[in-house]
C-alpha positions as CSV (number, residue, x, y, z in Angstrom):
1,X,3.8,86.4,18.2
2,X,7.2,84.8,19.1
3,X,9.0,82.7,16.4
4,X,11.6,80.7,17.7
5,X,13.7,77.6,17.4
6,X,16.6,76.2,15.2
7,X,16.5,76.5,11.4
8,X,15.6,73.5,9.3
9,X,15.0,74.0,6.2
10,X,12.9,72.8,3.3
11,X,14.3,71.6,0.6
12,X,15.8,74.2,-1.8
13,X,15.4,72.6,-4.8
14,X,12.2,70.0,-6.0
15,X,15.4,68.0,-7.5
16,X,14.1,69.7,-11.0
17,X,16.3,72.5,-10.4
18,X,13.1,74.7,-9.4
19,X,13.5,76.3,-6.2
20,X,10.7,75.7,-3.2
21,X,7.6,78.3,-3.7
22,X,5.8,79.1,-0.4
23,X,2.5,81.1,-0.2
24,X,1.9,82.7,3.1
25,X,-1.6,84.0,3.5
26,X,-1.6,85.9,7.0
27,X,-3.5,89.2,8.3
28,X,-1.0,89.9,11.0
29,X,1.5,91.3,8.8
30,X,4.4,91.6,11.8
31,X,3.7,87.8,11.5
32,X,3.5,87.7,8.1
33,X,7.2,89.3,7.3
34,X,8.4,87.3,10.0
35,X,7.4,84.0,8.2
36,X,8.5,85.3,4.9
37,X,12.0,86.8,6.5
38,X,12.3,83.1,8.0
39,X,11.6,80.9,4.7
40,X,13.9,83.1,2.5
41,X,16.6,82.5,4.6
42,X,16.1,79.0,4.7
43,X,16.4,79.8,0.6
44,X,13.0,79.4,-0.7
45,X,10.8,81.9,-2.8
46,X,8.4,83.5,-0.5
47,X,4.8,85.2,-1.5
48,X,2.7,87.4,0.7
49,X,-0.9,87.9,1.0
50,X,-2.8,89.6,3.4
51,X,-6.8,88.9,2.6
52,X,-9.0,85.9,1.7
53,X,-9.5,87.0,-1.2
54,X,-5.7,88.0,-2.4
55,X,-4.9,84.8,-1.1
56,X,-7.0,82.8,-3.2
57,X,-6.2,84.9,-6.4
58,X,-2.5,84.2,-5.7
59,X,-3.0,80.5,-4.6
60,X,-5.2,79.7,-8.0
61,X,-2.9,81.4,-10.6
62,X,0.8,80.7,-9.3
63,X,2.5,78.1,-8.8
64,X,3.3,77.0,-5.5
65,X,4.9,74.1,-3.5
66,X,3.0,74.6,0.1
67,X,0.8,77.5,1.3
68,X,0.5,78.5,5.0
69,X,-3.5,79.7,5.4
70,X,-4.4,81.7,8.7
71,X,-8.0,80.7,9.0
72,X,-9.0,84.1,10.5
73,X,-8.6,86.4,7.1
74,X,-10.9,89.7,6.7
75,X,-13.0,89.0,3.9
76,X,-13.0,85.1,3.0
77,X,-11.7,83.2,6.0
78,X,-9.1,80.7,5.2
79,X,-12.0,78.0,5.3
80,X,-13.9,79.9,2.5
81,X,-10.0,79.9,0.9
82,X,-9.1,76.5,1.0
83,X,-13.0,74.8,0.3
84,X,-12.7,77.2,-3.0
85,X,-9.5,75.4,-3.9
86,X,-10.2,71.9,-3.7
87,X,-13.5,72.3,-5.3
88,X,-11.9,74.2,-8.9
89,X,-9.4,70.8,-8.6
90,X,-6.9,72.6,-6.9
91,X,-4.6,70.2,-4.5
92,X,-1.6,72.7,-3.4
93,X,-0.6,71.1,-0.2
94,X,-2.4,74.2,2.1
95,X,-0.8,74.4,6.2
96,X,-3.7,76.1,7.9
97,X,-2.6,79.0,10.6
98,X,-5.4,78.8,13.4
99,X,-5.8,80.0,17.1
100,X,-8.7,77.7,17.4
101,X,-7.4,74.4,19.5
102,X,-11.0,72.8,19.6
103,X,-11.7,69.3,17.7
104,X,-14.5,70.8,15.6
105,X,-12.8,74.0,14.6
106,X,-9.9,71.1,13.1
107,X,-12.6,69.2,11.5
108,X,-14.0,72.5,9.9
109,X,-10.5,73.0,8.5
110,X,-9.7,69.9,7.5
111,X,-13.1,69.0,5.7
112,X,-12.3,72.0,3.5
113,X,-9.7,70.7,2.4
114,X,-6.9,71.7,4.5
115,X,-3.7,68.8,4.9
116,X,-2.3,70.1,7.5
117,X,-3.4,72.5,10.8
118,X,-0.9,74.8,13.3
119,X,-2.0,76.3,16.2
120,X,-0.7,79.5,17.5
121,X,1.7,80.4,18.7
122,X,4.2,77.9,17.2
123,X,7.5,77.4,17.0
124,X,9.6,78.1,13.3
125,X,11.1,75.3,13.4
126,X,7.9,73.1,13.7
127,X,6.4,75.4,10.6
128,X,9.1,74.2,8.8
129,X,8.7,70.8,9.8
130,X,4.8,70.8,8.5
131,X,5.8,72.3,5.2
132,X,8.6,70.3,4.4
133,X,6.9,67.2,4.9
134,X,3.7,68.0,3.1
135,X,6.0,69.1,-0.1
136,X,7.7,66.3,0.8
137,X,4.8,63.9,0.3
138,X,3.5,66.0,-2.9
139,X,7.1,65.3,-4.8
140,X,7.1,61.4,-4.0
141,X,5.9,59.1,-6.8
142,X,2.8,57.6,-6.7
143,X,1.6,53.8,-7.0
144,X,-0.6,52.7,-9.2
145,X,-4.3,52.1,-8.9
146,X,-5.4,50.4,-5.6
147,X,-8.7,48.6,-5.0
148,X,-10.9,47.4,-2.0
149,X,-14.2,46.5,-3.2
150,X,-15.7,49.4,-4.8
151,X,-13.7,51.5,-3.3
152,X,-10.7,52.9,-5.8
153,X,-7.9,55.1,-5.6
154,X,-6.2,56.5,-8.5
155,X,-2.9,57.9,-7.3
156,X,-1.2,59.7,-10.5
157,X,-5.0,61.5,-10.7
158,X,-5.2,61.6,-6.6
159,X,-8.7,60.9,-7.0
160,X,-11.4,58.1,-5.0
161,X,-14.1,56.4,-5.9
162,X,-17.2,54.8,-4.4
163,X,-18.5,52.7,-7.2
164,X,-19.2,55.4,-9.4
165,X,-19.4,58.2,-6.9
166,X,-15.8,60.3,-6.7
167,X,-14.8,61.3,-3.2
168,X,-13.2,64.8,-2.7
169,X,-10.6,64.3,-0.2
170,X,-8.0,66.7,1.2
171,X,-4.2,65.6,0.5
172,X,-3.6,64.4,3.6
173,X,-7.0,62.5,3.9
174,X,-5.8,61.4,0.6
175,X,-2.7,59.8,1.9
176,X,-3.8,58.0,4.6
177,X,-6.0,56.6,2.5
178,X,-3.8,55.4,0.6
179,X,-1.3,53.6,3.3
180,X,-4.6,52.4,4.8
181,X,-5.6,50.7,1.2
182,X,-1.5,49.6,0.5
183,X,-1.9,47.4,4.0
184,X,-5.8,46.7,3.7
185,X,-6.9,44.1,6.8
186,X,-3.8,44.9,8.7
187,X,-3.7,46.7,11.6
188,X,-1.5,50.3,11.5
189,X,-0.7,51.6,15.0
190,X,-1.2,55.5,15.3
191,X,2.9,55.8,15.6
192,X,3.1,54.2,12.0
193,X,0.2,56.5,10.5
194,X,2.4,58.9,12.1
195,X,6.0,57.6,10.7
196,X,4.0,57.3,7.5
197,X,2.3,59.8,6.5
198,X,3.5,62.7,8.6
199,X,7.0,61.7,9.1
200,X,7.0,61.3,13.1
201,X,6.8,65.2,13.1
202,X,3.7,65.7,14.0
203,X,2.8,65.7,18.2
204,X,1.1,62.4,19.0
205,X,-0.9,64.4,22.1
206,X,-2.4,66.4,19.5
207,X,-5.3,63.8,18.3
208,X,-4.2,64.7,14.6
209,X,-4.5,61.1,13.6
210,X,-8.1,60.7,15.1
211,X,-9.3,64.2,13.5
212,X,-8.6,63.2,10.1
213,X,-9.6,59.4,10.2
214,X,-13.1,60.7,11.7
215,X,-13.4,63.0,8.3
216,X,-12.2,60.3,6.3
217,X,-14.7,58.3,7.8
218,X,-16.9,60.9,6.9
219,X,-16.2,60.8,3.2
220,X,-15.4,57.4,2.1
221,X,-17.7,55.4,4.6
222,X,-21.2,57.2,6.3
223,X,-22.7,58.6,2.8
224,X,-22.3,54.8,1.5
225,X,-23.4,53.1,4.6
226,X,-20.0,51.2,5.0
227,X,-17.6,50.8,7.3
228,X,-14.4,50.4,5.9
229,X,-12.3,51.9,8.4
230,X,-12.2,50.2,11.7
231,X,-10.8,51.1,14.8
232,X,-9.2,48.6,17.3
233,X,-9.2,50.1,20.7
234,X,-6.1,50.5,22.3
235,X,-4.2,49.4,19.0
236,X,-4.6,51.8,16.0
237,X,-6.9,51.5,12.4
238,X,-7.9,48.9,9.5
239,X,-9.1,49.1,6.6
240,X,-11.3,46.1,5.3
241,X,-9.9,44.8,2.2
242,X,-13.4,44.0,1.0
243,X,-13.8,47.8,1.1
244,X,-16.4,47.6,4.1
């Protein structure tokens, strides 16, 4: 695959002093090097791994900023990788590396947990973009406790409730929740969402917006028999302040 485009970097430095720690988890490993070649210049610290199984080892016991996930991985798939994850309380922000373009190979993805999704082949440039904004996101501070109805979000924790019921939800899931509770009863474009939550990097064509709101839908809404999140045709999404 082709890797292209202008450098722009991550962050160095998580304004700690650490430096930016990047998993990469890819089988191809002409690709792989290629990615790791890329990031180090762009002065991060760079892991390989080349299996499902490596890659989960490496994702539960280090410490990293961002992972990059091909879904196709012998062994576990990157699926199998990043459902494993979330469900041992694991919230790394995880980039998933997929061929697939189809709406429910996304979904699959995303309802394992993933944050983010790239479809091959990409551009460097927009690889960096995706990571830098989802450590980007992770570093930011988070409000305090936000209600509508029953439904609660606890953003130091990052967890979500239903009444009693807690909600597993990807990061990304997570934070549109969260702008969606912050401006309950008002109506958010898809451009804001976008400006929001993924920084305006993120290609509006690619229905990114609609794949995750239909998971989060999924989650916080269907299992309860609410429906919190509306959609106004033509105009973008609100959430009901009475939590739906």
């Amino acid at each position: 695959m082709k890797i292209s485009g202008r450098c722009v970097p991550l962050p160095a430095e998580d304004g700690t002093g650490a430096r930016v720690r990047i998993l990469v988890v890819e089988d191809e490993r002409r690709l792989a090097g290629m990615l790791a070649q890329g990031l180090r210049e762009a002065g991060h610290d760079v892991d390989i791994r080349h299996t499902g199984s490596e890659g989960l080892l490496a994702a539960a016991t280090g410490r990293y900023d961002a992972v990059a996930l091909d879904i196709m991985l012998p062994g576990l798939d990157g699926t199998q990788v990043c459902r494993t994850l979330r469900q041992h309380g694991n919230h790394v922000p995880v980039l998933m590396l997929t061929t697939r373009g189809e709406v429910p190979d996304r979904v699959a993805g995303l309802d394992a947990g993933a944050d983010d999704y790239l479809a091959k082949p990409f551009s460097f440039d927009e690889l960096l973009a995706r990571l830098r904004a989802l450590y980007r996101r992770s570093a930011l501070p988070q409000p305090s406790e936000v209600r509508a109805g029953d439904l609660l979000l606890d953003p130091p924790r990052r967890r979500v409730f239903r009444g009693e019921a807690e909600i597993d939800l990807s990061a990304r899931e997570f934070d549109i929740l969260t702008l969606l509770m912050a401006r309950a009863g008002e109506c958010l474009t898809r451009y804001q969402i976008l400006d929001e939550v993924w920084d305006g990097e993120t290609d509006l064509r690619s229905n990114v917006i609609d794949v995750h709101i239909a998971t989060l839908r999924a989650k916080v809404d269907k299992p309860f028999g609410r429906h919190a999140i509306e959609t106004l045709r033509g105009v973008g999404y609100r959430l009901r302040p009475d939590g739906g």
